[in-house]
C-alpha positions in Angstrom: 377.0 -124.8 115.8 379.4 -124.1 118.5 380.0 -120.4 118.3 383.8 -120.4 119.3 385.0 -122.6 116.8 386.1 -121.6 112.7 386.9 -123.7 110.1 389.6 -122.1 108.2 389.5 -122.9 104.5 392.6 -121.7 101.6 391.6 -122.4 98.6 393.4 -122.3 95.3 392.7 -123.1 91.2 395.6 -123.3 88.2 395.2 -123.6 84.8 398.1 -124.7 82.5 396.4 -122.4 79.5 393.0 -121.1 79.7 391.5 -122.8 78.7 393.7 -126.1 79.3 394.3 -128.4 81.8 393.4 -127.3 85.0 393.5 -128.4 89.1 392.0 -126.9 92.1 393.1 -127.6 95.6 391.9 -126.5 99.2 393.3 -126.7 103.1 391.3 -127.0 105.2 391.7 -126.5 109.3 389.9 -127.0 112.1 391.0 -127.2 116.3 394.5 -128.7 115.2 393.7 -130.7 112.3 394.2 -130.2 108.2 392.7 -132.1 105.6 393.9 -131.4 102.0 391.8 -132.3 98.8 392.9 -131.5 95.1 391.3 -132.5 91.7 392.0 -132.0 87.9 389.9 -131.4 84.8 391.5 -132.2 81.6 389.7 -128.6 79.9 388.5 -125.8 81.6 389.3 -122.5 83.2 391.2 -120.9 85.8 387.5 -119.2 86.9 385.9 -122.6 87.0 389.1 -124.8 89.4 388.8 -121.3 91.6 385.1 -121.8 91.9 385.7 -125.6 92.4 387.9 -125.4 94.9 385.3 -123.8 97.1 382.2 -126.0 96.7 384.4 -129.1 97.2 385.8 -127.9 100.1 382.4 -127.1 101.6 380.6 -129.8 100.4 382.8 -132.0 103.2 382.2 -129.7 106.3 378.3 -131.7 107.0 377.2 -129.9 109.9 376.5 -125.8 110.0 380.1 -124.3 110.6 381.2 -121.3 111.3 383.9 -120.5 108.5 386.6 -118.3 107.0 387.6 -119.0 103.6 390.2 -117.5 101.9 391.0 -117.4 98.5 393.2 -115.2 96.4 390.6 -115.4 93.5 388.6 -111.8 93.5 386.3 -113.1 91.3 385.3 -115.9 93.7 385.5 -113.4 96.6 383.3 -110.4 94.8 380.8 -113.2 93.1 379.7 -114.8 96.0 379.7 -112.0 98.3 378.7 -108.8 96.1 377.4 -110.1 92.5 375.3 -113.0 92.9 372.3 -111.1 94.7 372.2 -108.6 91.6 372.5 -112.0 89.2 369.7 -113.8 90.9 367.3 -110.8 90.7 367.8 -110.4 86.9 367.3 -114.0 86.6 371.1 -114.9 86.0 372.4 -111.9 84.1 374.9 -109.5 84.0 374.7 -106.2 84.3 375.4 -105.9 80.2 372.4 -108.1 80.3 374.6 -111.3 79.1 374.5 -114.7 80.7 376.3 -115.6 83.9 379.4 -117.7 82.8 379.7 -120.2 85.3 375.9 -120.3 86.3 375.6 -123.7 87.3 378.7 -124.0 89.5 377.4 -120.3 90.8 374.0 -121.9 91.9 376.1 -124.8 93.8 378.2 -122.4 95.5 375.4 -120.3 96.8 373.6 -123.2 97.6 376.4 -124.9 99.8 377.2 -121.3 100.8 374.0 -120.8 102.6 374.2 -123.6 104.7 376.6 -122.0 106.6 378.3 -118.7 108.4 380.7 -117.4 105.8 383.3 -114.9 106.1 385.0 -114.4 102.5 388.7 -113.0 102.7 390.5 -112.0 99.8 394.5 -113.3 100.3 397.0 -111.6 98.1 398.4 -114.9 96.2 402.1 -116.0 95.8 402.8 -113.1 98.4 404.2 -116.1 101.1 400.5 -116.6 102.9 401.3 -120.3 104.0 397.5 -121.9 103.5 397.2 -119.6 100.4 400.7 -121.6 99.4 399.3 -124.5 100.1 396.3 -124.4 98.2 398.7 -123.5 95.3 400.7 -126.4 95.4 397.5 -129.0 95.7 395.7 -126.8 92.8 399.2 -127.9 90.7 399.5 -131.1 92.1 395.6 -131.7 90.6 397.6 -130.8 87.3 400.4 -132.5 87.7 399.3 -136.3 89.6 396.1 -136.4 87.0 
């Protein structure tokens, strides 16, 4: 891992009702270079395309990376970095004692997560943040080009 370079990944998910049709989309940048990657699911949630965006953006980066990933979801943002450790030690439950929603996709994104260094940056979305834009427009592309 070389210690002076960051990936920088947006990443964005839409929903057209929620549930309803849904697409996620990511940007990610590295020394120069972008690569873009959307997808669509025909039913699901804004939550899930948010969370998706994130695992299939790190599932491309192979080696151990050094990243920043931005995402104007603060559920993605306080799961990963706050809840999950307080899920895991009560075996996958909320605080109310209910099921995780999402557990599976959870697992995957701590999984990938911990592969890597990760700093998690809430981005205010629609407010003009180019990447966060970006993502936006791939996660509705997903929607639109399915």
């Amino acid at each position: 891992m070389n210690s002076n370079k960051i990936i920088n990944i947006y990443t964005d998910g839409a929903c057209k009702g929620n549930p309803g049709p849904g697409g996620w989309g990511a940007l990610l940048e590295y020394e120069g270079y972008t690569k873009e990657i959307k997808g669509f699911s025909p039913l699901t949630t804004n939550n899930i395309m948010e969370l998706k965006a994130v695992i299939e953006a790190l599932k491309i980066i192979k080696y151990r990376s050094k990243i920043i990933i931005m995402t104007d979801s603060k559920y993605v943002k306080n799961g990963i970095s706050d809840w999950i450790n307080n899920w895991k030690a009560k075996g996958w439950k909320t605080a109310n004692k209910k099921p995780v929603k999402n557990k599976e996709l959870w697992k995957e994104l701590d999984n990938l997560s911990s592969r890597h260094e990760i700093e998690w940056k809430w981005v205010k979305g629609h407010a003009g943040h180019p990447g966060n834009e970006k993502a936006d427009q791939l996660a509705n592309e997903g929607i639109e080009n399915a």
